[in-house]
N, C-alpha and C positions, 0 to 999 in steps of 0.2 A: 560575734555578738549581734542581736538581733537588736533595733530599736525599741521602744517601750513603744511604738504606733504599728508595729508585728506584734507585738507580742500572744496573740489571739492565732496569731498561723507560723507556728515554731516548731523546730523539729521534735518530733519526740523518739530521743534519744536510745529509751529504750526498746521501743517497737523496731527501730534500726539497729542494734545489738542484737536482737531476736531474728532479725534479718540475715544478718551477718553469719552468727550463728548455723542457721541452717545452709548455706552455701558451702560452710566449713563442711558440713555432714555432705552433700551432693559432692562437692569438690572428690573429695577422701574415696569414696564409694563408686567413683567412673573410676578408679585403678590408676593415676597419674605412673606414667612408663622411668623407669630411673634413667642418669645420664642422659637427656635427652632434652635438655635445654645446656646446650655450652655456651660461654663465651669469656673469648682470650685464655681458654683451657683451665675454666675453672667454672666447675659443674655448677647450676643455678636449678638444677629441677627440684631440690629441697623446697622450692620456695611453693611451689604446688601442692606439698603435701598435708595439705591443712590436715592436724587432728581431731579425729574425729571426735574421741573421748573430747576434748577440750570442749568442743563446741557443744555438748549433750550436758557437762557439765555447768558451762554458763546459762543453760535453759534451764537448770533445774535452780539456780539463784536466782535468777529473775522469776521461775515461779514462786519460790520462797516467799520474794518483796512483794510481789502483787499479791500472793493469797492472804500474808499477815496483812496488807496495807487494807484489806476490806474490812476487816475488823476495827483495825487501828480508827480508820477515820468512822467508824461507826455505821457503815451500809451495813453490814449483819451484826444483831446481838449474839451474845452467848447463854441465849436460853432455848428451850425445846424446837420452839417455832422458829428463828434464828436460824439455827445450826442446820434444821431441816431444809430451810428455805436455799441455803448456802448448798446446801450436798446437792438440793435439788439444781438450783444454775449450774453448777460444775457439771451434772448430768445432764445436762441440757447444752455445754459446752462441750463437752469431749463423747458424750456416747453417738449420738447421731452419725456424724460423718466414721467415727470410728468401727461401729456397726455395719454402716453400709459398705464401706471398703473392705473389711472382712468376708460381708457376702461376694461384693464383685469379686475381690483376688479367690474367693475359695472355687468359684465356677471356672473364671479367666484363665486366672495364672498360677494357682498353685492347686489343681482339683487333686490331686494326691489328698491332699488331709483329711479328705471325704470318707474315704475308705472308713469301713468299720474301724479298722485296729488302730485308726489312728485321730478316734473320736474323743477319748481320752485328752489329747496333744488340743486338740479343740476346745474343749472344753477351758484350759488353762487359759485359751486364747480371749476366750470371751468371759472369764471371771479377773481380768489381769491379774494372774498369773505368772503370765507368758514371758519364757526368754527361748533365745534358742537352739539354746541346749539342757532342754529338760528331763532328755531321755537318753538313755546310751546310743540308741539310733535317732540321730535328728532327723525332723521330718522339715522338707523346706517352707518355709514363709515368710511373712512379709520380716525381717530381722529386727528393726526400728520400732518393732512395735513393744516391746522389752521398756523403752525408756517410756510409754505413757503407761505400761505397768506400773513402775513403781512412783510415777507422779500421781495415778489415782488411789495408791496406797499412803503418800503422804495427804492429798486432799482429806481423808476420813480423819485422821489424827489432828490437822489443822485446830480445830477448835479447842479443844483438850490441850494443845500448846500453849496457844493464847491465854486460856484461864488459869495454864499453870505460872505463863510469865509476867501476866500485863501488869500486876503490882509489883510484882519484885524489884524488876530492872525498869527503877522510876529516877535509876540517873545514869550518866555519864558513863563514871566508873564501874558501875557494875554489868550493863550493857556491854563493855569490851570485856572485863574479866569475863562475861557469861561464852563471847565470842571465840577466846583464846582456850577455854574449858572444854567446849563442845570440835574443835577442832584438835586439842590434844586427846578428848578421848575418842574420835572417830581413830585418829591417829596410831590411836594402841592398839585396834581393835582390828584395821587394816593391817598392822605389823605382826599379832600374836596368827593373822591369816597367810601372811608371808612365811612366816616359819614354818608354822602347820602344814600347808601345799605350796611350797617352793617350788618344787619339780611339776606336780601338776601346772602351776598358775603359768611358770614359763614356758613348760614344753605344750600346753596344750589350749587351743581356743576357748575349749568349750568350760575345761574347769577354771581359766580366768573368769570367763563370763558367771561361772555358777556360785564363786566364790568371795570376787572381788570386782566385781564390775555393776551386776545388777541390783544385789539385793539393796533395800533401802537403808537397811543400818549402816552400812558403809557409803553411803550416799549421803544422810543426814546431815554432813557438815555444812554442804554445800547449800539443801534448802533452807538449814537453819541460821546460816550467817545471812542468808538475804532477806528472811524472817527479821532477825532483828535490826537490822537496818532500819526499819519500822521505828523500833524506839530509841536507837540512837539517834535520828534525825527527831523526834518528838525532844528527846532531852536536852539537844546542844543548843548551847545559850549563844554562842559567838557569833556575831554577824557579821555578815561578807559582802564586800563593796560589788561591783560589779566586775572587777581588776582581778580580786583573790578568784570569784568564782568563776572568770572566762578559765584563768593559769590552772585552777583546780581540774576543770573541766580537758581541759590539756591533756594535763598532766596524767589523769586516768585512761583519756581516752588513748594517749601513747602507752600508757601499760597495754590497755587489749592487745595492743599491733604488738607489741614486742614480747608478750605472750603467746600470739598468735606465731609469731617466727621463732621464740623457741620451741617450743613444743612440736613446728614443723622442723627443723631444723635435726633434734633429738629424735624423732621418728627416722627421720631418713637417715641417721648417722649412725645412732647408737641402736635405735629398735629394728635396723634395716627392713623395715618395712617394704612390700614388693619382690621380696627376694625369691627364686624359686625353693631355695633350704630352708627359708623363713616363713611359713606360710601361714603363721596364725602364737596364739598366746602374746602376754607382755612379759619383757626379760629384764628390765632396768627396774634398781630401786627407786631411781627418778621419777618411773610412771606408774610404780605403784605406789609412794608413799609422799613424792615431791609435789606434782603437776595438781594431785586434784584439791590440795588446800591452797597451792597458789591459784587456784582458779580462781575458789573460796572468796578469798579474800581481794585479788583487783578486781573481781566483778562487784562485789558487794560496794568497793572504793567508788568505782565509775558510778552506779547504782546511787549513793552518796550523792557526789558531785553532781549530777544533774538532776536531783528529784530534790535536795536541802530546799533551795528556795521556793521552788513548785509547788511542793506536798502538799499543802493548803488551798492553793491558786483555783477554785472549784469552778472559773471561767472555763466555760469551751474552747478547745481550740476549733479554729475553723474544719470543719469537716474535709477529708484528703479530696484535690478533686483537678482535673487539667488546670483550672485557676489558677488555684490554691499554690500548683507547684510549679507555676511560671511568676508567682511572686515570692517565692523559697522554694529554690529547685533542690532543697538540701532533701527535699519532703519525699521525695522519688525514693529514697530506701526505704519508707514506710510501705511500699507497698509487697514487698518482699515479706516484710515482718506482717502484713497480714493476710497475707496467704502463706505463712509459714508452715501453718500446721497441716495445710493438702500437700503444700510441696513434701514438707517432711513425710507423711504417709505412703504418696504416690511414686515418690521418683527410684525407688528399690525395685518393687517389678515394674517399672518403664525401663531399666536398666537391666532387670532380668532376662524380659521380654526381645528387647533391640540391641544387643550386647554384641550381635551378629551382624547385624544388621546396620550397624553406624561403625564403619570399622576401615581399614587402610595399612597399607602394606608400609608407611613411616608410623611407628606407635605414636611418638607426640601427636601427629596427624589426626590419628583416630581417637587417641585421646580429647583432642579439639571439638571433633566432628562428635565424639559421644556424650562429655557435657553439654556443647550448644542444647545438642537435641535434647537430652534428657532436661535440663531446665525450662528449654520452651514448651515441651509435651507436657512435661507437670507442671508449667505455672499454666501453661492454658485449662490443663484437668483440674486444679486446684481452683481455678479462675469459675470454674462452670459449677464445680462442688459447693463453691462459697457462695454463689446466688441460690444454687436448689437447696443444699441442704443445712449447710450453718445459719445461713442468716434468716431461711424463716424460722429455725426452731430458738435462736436469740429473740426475735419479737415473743415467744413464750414466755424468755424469760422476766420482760417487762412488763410483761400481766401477771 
């Protein structure tokens, strides 16, 4: 717990979840080697293989929370100019840098999609679209670029949420039933996809990803429960000492971790992830029907617990800075969370690209030697991105 004489330079929690988050995605994607962490003969490399769904999942709740929370506190209305103004920041948030990295990987590292016949495959990429397996023959690209698809397909419907919810769920109770609703019927809707393509969704990559992994309607649980978080924190009446809201705060924050190792845990056990027989699709009811509303739902909890008393607080916090985090050195994971979104863009082909190239005759080894690099190359390209290209076209969106 921070004193009330910090309280101006205080972690924010969520921009370090969003941190976190994306190291899950980097971790997952250097190919952590199985067996290859022992000790006292009982295998510990599970503990490396953070999911990757899991942590793509928790970005899309915490988009959820922020995009309803601009609304809620009233920075955009929900009239013409509003809604415009809104679509307009979000475009001004995610097109630029997204854009530009499109053009570099298409020259750099993936010039194939250039080709005529494969302008089509482009096309998808720059209207999101884009997963990566659109086509019976996939064509290679950046892969990650799928989940800011279907976040810019929820951004458009944002407002139209709002205006369907903001009076309804004007308490408590009806806020959670709305919660438990929209996650039994993601639920069913996941399941009647389970049945339908069983055989595809487990034997094959790509019709996981085309069926149950990308599209947004089976995504919606996820942005929608962090959505209303919004109002359930506007509704709850009970006030919390300083005591309930460290323990609350605890207490979600150990759901993450314990989330985080099962779901690593089930990958490497039951999904045997890394296998050379196993080289693609999901095959457990667990990870297509369990993992992504428990995602749902402790993120949204965490989300909860450290934003209840906040929400309103409309003091700055001290701007991130050497200072700032030698007097809360907690503040150092915020800078992960805001280069997340170059990290999360770049480090696929930095990994494509040096994959040969950061490599060693012990795989843990190279597994070592392939992270370090790929994290430092893309927070430093992320690092350079975010001075050229996000942060001046944010001063836009303050004018």
């Amino acid at each position: 717990m921070q004193s009330n004489n910090n309280k101006n330079n205080r972690l924010d929690a969520l921009l370090a979840l969003r941190g976190f988050a994306c190291l899950m995605v980097v971790t997952i994607h250097c190919a952590p080697p199985r067996k290859s962490i022992i000790y006292d003969n009982v295998d510990l490399s599970w503990l490396m293989f953070s999911h990757g769904a899991i942590a793509v999942w928790i970005l899309f709740v915490l988009s959820g929370y922020l995009m309803g929370k601009v609304f809620y506190t009233k920075r955009y209305t929900v009239d013409f100019a509003g809604v415009i103004k809104f679509w307009r920041n979000r475009a001004l948030r995610i097109l630029p840098l997204y854009y530009f990295a499109v053009l570099i990987l298409s020259i750099f590292v993936y010039p194939e999609v250039l080709k005529f016949s494969n302008w089509g495959y482009l096309l998808r990429v720059f209207t999101f679209t884009y997963h990566p397996y659109i086509s019976f023959t996939a064509v290679k690209f950046n892969d990650v670029f799928w989940s800011l698809s279907t976040e810019m397909q929820f951004y458009l419907i944002i407002p139209f949420i709002y205006s369907l919810i903001k009076k309804r769920l004007n308490n408590q109770k009806k806020t959670l039933i709305t919660g438990f609703l929209i996650i039994l019927t993601t639920f069913i809707i996941r399941g009647l996809l389970w049945i339908s393509f069983h055989n595809e969704i487990t034997q094959e990559m790509g019709y996981a990803f085309k069926y149950w992994y990308t599209p947004l309607i089976v995504n919606l649980d996820l942005f929608l429960c962090g959505f209303i978080v919004n109002a359930l924190i506007q509704n709850y009446k009970l006030n919390w000492n300083q005591t309930k809201t460290f323990i609350a705060k605890l207490i979600t924050a150990t759901l993450i971790i314990l989330l985080y190792l099962f779901s690593a845990h089930h990958l490497y056990h039951q999904e045997l992830w890394n296998l050379p027989n196993r080289s693609g699709g999901w095959r457990t009811l667990t990870t297509i029907l369990i993992l992504q509303p428990l995602t749902a739902i402790i993120t949204s909890l965490f989300i909860f617990a450290f934003e209840k008393d906040a929400y309103h607080d409309f003091n700055k916090n001290e701007k991130l800075s050497f200072n700032t985090i030698l007097k809360n050195p907690l503040r150092i994971l915020e800078i992960v969370g805001n280069l997340s979104y170059g990290i999360y863009i770049w480090h696929m082909p930095i990994i494509t690209r040096t994959y040969e190239v950061f490599n060693a005759e012990i795989p843990i080894e190279a597994f070592y030697i392939r992270l370090t690099a790929t994290l430092i190359l893309s927070t430093v390209l992320s690092t350079v991105t975010y001075y050229l290209v996000e942060l001046p076209f944010a001063k836009w969106k303050r004018k």
